[in-house]
Structure formats: structure tokens, C-alpha cells
PyMOL Python script that loads the backbone (N, CA, C, O; Angstrom):
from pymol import cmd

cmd.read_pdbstr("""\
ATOM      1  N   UNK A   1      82.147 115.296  90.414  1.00  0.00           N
ATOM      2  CA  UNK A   1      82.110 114.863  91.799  1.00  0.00           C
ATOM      3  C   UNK A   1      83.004 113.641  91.977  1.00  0.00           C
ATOM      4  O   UNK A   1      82.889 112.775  91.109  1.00  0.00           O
ATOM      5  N   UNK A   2      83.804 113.448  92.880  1.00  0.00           N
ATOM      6  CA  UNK A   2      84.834 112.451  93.158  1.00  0.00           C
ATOM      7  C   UNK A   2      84.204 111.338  93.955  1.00  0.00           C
ATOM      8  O   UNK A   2      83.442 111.456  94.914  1.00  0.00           O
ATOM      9  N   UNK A   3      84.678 110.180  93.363  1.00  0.00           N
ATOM     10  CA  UNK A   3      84.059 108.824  93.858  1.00  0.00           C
ATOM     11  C   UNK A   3      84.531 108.297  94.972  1.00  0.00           C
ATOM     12  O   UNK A   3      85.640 107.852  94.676  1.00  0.00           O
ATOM     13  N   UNK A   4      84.203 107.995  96.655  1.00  0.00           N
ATOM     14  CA  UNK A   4      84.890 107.436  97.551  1.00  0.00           C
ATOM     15  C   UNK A   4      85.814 106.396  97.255  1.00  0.00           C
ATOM     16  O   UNK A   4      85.372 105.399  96.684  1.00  0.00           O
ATOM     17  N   UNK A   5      87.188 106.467  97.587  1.00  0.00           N
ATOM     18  CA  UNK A   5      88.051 105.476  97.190  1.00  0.00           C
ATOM     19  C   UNK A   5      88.041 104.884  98.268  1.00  0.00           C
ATOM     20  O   UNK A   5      87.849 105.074  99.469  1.00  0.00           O
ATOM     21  N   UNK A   6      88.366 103.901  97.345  1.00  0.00           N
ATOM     22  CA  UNK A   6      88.631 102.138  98.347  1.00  0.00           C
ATOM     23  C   UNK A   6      90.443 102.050  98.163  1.00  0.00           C
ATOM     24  O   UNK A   6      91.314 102.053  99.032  1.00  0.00           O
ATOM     25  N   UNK A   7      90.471 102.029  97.749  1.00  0.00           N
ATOM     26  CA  UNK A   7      92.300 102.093  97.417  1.00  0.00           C
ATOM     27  C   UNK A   7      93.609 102.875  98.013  1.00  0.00           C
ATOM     28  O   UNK A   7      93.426 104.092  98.020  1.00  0.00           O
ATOM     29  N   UNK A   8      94.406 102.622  98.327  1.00  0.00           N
ATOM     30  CA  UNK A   8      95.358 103.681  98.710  1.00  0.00           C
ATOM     31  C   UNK A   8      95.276 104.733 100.177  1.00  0.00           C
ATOM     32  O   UNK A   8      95.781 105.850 100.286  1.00  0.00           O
ATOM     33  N   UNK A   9      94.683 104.173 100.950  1.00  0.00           N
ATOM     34  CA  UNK A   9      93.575 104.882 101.714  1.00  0.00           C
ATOM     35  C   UNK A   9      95.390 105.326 102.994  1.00  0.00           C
ATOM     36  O   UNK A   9      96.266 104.523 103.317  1.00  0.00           O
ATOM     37  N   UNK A  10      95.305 106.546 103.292  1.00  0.00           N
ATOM     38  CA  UNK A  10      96.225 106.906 103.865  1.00  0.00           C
ATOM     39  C   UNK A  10      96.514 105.880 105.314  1.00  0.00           C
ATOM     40  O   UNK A  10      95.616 105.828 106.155  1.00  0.00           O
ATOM     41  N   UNK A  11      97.685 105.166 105.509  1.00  0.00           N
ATOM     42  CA  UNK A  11      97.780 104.631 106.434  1.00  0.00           C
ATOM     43  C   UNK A  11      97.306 105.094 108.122  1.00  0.00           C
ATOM     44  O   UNK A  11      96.811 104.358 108.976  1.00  0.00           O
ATOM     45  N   UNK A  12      97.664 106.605 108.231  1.00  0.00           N
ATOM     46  CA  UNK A  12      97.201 106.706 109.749  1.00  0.00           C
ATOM     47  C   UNK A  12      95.787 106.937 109.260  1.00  0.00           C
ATOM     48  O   UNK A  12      95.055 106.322 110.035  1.00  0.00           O
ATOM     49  N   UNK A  13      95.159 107.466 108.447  1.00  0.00           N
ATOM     50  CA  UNK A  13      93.357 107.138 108.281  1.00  0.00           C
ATOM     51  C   UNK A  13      93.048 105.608 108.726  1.00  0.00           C
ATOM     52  O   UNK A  13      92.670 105.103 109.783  1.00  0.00           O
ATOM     53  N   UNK A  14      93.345 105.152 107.582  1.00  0.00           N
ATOM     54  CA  UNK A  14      93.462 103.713 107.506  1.00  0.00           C
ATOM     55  C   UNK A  14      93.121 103.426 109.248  1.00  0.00           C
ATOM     56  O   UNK A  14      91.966 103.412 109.672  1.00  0.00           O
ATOM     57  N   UNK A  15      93.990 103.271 109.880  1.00  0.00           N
ATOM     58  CA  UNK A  15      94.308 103.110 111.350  1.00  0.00           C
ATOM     59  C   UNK A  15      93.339 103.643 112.034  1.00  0.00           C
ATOM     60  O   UNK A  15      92.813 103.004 112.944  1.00  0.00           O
ATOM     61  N   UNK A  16      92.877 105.101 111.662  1.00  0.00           N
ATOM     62  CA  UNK A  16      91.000 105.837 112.598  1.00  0.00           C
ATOM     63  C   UNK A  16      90.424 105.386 112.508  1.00  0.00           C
ATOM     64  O   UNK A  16      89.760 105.222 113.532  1.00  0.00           O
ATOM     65  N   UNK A  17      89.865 104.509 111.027  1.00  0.00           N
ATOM     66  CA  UNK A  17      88.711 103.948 110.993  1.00  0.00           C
ATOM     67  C   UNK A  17      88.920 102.784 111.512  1.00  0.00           C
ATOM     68  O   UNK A  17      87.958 102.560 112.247  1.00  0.00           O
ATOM     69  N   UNK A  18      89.781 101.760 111.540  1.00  0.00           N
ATOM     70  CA  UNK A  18      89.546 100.450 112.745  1.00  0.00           C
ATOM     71  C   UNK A  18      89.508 101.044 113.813  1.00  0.00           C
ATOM     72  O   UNK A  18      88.491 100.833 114.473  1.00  0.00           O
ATOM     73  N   UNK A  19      90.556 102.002 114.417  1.00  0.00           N
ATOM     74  CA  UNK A  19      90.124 102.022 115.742  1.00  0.00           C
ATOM     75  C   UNK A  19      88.410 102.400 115.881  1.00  0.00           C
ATOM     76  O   UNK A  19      87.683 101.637 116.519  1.00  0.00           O
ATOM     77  N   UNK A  20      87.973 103.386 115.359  1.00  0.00           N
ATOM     78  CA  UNK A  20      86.406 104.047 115.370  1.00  0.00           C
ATOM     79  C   UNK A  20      85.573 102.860 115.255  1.00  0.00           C
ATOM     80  O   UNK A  20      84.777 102.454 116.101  1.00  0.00           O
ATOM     81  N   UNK A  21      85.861 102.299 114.022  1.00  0.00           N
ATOM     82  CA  UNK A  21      84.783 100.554 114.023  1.00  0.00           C
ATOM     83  C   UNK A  21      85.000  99.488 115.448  1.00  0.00           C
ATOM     84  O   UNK A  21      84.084  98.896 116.018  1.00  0.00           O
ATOM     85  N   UNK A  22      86.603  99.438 115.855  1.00  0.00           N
ATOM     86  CA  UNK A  22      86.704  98.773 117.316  1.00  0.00           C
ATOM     87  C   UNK A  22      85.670  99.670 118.528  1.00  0.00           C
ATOM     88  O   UNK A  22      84.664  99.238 119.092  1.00  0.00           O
ATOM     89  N   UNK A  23      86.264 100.914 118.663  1.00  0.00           N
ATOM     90  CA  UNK A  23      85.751 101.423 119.499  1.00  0.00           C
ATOM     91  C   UNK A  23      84.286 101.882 119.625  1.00  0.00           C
ATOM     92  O   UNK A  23      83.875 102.097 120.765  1.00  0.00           O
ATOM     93  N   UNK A  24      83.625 102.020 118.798  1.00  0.00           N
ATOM     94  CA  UNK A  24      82.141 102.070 118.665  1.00  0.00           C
ATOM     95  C   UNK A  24      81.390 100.672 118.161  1.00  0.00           C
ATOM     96  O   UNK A  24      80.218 100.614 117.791  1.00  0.00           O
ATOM     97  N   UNK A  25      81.925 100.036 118.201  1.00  0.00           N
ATOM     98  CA  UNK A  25      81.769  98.406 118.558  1.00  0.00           C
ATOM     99  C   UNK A  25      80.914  98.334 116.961  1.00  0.00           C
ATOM    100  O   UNK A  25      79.875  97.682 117.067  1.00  0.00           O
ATOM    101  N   UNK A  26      81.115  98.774 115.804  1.00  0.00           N
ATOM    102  CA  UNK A  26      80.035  98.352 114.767  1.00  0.00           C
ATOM    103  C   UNK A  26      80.577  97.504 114.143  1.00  0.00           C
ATOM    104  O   UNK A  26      81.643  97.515 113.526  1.00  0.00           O
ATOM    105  N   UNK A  27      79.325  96.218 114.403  1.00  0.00           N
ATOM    106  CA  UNK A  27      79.199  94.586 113.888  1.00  0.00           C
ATOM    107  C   UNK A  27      79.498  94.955 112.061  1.00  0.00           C
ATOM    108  O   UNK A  27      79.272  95.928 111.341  1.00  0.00           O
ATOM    109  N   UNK A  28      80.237  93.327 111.816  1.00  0.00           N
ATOM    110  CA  UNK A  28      80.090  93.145 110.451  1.00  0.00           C
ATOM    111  C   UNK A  28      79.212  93.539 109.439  1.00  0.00           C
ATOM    112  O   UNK A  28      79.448  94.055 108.347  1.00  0.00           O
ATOM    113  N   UNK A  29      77.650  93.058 110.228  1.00  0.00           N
ATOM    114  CA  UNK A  29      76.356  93.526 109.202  1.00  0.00           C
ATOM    115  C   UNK A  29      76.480  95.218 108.872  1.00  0.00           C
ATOM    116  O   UNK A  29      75.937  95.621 107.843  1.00  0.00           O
ATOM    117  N   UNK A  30      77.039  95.977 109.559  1.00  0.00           N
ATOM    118  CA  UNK A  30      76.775  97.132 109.121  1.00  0.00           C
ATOM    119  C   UNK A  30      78.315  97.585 107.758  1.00  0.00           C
ATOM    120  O   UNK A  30      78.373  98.390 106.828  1.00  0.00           O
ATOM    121  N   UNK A  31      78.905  96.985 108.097  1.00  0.00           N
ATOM    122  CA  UNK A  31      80.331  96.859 107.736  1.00  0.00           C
ATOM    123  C   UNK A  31      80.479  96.311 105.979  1.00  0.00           C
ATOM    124  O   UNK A  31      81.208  96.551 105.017  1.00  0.00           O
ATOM    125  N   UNK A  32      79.274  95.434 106.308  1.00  0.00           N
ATOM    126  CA  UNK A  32      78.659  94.657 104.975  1.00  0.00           C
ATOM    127  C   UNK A  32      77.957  95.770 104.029  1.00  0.00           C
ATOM    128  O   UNK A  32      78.351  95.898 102.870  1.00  0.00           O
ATOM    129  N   UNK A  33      76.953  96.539 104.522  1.00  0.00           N
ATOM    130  CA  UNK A  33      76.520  97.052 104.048  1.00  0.00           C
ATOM    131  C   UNK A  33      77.400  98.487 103.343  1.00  0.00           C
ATOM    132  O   UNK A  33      77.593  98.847 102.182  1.00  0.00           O
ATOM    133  N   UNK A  34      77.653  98.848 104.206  1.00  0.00           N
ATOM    134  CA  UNK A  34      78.570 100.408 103.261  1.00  0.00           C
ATOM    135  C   UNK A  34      79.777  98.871 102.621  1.00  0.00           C
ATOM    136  O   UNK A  34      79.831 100.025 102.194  1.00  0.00           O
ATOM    137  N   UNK A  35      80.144  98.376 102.435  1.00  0.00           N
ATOM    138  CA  UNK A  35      80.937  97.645 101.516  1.00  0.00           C
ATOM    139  C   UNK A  35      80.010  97.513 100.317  1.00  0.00           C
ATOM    140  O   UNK A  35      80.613  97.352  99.256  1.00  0.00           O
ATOM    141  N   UNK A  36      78.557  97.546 100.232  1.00  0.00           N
ATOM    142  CA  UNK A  36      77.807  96.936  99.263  1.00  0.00           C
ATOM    143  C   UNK A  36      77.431  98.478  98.300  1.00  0.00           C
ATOM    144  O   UNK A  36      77.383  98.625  97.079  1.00  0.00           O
ATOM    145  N   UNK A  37      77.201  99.506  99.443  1.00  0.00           N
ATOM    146  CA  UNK A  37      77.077 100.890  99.027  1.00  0.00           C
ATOM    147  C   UNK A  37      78.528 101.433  97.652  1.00  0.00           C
ATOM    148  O   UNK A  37      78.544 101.901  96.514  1.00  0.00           O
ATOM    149  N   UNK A  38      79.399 101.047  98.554  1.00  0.00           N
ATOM    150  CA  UNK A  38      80.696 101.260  98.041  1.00  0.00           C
ATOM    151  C   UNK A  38      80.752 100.682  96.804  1.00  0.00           C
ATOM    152  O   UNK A  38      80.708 101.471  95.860  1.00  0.00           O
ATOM    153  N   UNK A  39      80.831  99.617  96.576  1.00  0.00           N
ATOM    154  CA  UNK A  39      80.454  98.584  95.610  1.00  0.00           C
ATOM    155  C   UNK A  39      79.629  99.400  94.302  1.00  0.00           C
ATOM    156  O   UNK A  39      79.777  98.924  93.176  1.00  0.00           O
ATOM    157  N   UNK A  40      78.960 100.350  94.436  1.00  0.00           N
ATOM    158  CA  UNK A  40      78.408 100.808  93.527  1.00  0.00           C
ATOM    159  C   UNK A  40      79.058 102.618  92.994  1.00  0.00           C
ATOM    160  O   UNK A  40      78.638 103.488  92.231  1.00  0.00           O
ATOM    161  N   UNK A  41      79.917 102.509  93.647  1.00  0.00           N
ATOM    162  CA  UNK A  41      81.118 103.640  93.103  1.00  0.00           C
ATOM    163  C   UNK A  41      80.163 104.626  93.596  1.00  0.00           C
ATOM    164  O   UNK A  41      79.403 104.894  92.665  1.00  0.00           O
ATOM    165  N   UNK A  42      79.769 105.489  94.967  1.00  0.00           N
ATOM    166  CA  UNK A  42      78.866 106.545  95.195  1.00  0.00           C
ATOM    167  C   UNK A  42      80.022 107.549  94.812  1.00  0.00           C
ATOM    168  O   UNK A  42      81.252 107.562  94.851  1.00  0.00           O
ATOM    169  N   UNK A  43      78.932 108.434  94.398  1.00  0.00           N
ATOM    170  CA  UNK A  43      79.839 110.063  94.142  1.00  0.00           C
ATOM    171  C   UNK A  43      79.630 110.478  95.452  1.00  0.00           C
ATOM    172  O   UNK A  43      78.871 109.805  96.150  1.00  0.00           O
ATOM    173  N   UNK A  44      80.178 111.486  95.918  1.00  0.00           N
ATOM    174  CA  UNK A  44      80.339 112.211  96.731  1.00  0.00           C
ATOM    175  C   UNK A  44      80.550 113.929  96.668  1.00  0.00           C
ATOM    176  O   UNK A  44      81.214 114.301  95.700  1.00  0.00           O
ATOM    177  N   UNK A  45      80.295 114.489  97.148  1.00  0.00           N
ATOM    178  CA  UNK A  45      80.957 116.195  97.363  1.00  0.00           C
ATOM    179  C   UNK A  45      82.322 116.182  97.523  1.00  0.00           C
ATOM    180  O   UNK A  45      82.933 115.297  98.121  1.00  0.00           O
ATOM    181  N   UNK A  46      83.115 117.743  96.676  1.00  0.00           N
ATOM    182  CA  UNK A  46      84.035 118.138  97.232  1.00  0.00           C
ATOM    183  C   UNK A  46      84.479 118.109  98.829  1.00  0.00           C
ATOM    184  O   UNK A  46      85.585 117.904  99.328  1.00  0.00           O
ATOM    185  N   UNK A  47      83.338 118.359  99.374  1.00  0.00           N
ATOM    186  CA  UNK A  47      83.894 119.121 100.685  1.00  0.00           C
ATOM    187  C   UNK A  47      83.088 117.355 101.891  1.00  0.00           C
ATOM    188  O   UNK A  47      82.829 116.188 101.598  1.00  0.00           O
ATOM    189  N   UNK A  48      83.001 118.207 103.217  1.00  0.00           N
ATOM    190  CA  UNK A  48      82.004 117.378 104.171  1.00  0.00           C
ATOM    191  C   UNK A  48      81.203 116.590 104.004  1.00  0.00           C
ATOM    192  O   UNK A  48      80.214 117.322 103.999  1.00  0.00           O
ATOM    193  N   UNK A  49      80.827 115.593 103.851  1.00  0.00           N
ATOM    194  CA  UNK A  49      79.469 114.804 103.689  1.00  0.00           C
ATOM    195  C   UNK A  49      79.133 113.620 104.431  1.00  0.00           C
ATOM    196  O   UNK A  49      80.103 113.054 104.935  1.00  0.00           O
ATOM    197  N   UNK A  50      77.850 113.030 104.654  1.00  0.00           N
ATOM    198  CA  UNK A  50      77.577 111.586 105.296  1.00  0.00           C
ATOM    199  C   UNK A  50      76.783 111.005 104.633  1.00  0.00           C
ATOM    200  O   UNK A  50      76.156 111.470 103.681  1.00  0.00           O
ATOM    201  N   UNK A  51      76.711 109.608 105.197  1.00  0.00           N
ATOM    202  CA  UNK A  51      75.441 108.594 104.449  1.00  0.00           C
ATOM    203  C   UNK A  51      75.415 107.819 106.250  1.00  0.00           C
ATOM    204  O   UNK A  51      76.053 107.486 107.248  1.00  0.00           O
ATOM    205  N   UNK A  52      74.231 107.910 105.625  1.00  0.00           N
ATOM    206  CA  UNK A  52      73.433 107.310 106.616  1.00  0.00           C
ATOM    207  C   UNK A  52      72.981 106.001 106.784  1.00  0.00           C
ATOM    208  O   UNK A  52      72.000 105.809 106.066  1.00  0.00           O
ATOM    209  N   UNK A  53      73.366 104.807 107.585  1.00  0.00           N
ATOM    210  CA  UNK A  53      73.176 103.432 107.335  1.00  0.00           C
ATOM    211  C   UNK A  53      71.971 103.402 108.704  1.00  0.00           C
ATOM    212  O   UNK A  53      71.824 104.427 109.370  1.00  0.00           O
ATOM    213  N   UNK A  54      71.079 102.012 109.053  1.00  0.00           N
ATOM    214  CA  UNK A  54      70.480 101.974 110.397  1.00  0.00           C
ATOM    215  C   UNK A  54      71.596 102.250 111.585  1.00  0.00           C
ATOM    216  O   UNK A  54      71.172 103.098 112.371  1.00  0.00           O
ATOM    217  N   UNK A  55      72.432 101.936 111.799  1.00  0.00           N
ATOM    218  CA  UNK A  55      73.231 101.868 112.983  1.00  0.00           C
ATOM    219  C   UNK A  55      74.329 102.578 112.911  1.00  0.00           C
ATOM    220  O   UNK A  55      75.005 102.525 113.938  1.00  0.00           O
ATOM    221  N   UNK A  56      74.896 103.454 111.759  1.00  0.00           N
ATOM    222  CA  UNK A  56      75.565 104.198 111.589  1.00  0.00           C
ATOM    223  C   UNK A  56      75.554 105.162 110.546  1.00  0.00           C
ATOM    224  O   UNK A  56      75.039 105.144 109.428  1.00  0.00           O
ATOM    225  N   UNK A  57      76.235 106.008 111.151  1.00  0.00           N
ATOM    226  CA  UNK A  57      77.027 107.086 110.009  1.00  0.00           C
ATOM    227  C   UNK A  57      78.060 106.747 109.690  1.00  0.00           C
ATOM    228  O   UNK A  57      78.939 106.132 110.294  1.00  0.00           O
ATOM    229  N   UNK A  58      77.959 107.385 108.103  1.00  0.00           N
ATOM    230  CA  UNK A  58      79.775 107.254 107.497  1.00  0.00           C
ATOM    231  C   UNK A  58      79.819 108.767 107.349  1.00  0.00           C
ATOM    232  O   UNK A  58      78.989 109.442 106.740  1.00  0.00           O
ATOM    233  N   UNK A  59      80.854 109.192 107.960  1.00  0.00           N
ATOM    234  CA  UNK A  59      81.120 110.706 107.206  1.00  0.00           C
ATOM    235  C   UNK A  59      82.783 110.596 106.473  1.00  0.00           C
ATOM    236  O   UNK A  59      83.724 109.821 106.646  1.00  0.00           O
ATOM    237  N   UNK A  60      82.600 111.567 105.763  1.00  0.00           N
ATOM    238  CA  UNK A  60      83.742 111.640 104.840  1.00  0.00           C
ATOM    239  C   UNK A  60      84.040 113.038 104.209  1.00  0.00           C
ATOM    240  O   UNK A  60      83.281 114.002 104.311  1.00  0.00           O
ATOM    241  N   UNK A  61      85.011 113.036 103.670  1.00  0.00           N
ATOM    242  CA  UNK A  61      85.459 114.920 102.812  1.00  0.00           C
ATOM    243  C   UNK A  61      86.408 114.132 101.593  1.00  0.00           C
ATOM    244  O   UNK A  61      87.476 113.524 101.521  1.00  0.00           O
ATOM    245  N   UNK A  62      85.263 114.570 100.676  1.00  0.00           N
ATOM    246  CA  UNK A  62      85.753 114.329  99.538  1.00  0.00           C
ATOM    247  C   UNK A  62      85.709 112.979  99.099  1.00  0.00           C
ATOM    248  O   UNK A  62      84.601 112.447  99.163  1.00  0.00           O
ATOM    249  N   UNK A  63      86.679 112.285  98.658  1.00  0.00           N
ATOM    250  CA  UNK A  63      87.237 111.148  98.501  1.00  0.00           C
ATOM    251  C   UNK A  63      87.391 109.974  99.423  1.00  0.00           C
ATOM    252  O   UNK A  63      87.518 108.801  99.074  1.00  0.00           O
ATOM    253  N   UNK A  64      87.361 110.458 100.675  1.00  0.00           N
ATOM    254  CA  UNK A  64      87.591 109.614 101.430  1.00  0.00           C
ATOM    255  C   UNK A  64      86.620 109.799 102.584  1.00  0.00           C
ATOM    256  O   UNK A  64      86.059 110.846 102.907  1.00  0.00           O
ATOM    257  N   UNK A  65      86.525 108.654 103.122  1.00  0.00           N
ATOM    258  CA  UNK A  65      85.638 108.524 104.561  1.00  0.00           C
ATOM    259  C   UNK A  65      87.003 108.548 105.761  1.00  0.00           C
ATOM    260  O   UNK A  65      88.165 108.143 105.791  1.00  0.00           O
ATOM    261  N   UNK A  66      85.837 109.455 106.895  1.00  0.00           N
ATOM    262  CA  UNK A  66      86.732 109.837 107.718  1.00  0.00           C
ATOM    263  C   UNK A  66      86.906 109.319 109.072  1.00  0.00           C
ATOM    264  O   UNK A  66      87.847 109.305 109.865  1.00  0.00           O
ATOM    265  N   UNK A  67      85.510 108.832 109.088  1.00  0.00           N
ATOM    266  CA  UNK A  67      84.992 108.910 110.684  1.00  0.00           C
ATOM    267  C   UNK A  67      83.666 107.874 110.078  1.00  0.00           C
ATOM    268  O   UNK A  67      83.126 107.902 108.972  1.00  0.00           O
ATOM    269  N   UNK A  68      83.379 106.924 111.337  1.00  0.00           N
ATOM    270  CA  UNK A  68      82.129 106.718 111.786  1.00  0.00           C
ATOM    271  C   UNK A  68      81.345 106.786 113.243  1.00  0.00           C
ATOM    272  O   UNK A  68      81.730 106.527 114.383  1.00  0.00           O
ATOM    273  N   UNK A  69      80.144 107.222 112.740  1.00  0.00           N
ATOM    274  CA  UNK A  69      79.604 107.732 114.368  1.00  0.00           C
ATOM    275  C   UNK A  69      78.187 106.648 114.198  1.00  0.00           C
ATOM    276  O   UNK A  69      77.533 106.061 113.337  1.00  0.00           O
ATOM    277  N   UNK A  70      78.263 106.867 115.678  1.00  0.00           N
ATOM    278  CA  UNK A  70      77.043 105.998 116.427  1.00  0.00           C
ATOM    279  C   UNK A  70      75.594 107.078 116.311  1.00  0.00           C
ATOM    280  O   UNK A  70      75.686 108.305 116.275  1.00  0.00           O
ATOM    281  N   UNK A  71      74.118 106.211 116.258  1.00  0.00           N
ATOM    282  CA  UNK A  71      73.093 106.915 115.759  1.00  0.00           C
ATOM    283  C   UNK A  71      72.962 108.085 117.346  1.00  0.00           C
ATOM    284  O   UNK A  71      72.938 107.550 118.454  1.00  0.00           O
ATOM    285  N   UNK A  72      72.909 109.221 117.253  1.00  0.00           N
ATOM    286  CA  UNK A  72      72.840 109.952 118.033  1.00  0.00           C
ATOM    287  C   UNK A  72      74.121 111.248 118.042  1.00  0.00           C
ATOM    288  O   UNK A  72      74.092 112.375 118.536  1.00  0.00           O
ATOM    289  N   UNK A  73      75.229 110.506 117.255  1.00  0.00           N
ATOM    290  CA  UNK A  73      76.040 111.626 116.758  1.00  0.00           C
ATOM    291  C   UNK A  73      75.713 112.480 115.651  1.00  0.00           C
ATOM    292  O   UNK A  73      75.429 111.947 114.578  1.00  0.00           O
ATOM    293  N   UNK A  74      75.714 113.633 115.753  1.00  0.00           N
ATOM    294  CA  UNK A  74      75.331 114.577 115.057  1.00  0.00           C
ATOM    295  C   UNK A  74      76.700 115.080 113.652  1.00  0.00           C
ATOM    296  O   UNK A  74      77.696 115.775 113.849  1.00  0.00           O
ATOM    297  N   UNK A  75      76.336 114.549 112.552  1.00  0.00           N
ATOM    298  CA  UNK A  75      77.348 114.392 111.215  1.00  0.00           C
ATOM    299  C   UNK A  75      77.301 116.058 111.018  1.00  0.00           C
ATOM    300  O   UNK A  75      76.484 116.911 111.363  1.00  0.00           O
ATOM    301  N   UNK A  76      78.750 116.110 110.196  1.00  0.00           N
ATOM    302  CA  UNK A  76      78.627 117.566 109.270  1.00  0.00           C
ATOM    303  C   UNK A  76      78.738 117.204 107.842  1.00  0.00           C
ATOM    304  O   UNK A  76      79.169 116.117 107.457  1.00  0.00           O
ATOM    305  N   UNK A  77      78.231 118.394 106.880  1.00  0.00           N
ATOM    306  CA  UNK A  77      78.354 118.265 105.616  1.00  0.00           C
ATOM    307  C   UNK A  77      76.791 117.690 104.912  1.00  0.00           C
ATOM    308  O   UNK A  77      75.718 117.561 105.501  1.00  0.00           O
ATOM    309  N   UNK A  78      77.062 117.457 103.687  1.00  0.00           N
ATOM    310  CA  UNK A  78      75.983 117.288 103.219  1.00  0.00           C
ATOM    311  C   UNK A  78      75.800 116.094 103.016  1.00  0.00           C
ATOM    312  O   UNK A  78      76.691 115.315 102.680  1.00  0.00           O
ATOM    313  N   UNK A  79      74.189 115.695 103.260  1.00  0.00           N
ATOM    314  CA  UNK A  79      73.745 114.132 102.963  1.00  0.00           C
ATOM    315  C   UNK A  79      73.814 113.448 101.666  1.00  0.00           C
ATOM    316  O   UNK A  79      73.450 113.792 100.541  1.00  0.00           O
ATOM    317  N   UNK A  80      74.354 112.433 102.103  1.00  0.00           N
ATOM    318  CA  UNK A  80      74.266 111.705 100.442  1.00  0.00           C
ATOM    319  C   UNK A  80      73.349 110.228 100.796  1.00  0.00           C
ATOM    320  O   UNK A  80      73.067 109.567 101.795  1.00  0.00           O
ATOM    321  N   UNK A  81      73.096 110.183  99.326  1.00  0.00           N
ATOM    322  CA  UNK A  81      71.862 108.472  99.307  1.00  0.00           C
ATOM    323  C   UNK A  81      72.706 107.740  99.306  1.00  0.00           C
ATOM    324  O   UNK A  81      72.475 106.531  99.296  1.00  0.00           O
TER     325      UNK A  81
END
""", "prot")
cmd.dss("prot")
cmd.show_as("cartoon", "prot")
cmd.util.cbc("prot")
cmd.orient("prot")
């Protein structure tokens, strides 16, 4: 299973996720936290997946995170701890 990278992260990605963190307005504290998640090298699935924080979702495919959604958006793929 492939570990979410922090590194190398494709520039126009790169660029979705600030805009998505600007535009869904999510504060530092949550920002803190998947940094702390991260921090512990989570595996992940090949394919679709999310983790679930209080105030957000992270979804991601594969290796990388893709998107974050606000609690009421409905994630695809499979849950991870």
C-alpha cells in the first residue's frame, strides 16, 4: 500500500488544494491536524479513499490527496483511520 506523499506534490494539484483550503475556509487547527496524521506516514489504497477529521474530509487516490470537503460532502472510496 503506498504512503501519502508530502513531497513533489504536482504543481497544478498543489494549487487545488490551497484554493479548496481558501475556498472552504478550513482554519489552521484542522490543517494542524492532518499535518500530524501525515506525520505518521498513513498507508493508503491504490485507488479512492478518505480520512475523516471533525471539520473535514481529506480525500485522495493513491498517493496523493486530492480534494478537501466540508462535513456534509459526501467522499468516494474507501475509509481510512
Amino acid at each position: 500500500m503506498p504512503k501519502v506523499r508530502r513531497h513533489n506534490v504536482p504543481p497544478a494539484l498543489f494549487q487545488h488544494l490551497l484554493e479548496r483550503v481558501q475556498s472552504r475556509r478550513i482554519p489552521a487547527s484542522l490543517l494542524e491536524l492532518l499535518a500530524r496524521w501525515l506525520d505518521g506516514e498513513p498507508e493508503v489504497p491504490e485507488g479512492l479513499w478518505y480520512k475523516r477529521f471533525s471539520g473535514m474530509t481529506v480525500c485522495g487516490e493513491g498517493e496523493l490527496i486530492k480534494s478537501f470537503l466540508l462535513p456534509g460532502q459526501a467522499p468516494k472510496g474507501k475509509r481510512v483511520s
